[in-house]
C-alpha positions, 0 to 999 in steps of 0.5 A, a space after each residue: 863399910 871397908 876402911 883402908 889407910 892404903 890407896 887401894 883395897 886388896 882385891 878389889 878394883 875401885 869402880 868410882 871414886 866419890 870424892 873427898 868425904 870429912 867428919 871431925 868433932 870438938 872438944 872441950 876439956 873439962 876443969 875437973 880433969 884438968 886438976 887430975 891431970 895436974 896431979 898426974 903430971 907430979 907423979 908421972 903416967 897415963 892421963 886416963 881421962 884425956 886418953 879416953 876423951 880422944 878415943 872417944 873423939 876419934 870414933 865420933 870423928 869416923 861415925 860421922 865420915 862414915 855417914 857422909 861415905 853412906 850418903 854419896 852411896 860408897 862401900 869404902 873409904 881409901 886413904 884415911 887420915 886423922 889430924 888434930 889441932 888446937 881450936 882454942 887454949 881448952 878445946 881441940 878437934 879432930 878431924 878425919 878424912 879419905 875418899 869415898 869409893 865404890 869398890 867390887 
């Protein structure tokens, strides 16, 4: 699967546009990270654990619009984006998006 944040690929020609295709997740922060990451804040740097957690988050996003992309029959996705946003005080989503395209 060719993923572009462009709207086209280079070299390519779009044969068929698929339409839109999405994969988003949620997460929940975890209590115990949450007092790490207080203690971080005094001292200053990286929270590892929140920067790991929205990799992750990030990933599962892209697998499950990937999925979506292989089931309409696309070989790409042009103009990927990712959003967030807070669903509620703990917990956040991230969503990915772009159009599944058949390109040759």
């Amino acid at each position: 699967m060719i993923l572009v944040t462009t709207n086209e690929v280079p070299g390519m020609t779009i044969k068929k546009n698929l339409g839109l295709v999405r994969g988003n997740t949620i997460r929940a922060r975890h209590v115990g990270r949450d007092i790490s990451a207080a203690l971080k804040n005094l001292v200053g740097g990286e929270i590892t654990d929140y920067t790991k957690m929205m990799a992750e988050s990030r990933e599962q996003s892209l697998d499950r619009m990937v999925e979506e992309a292989e089931s309409l029959g696309a070989n790409a996705i042009v103009c990927l984006r990712f959003t967030t946003s807070m669903i509620m005080q703990s917990a956040s989503e991230i969503l990915t998006y772009g159009t599944a395209v058949i390109v040759e």
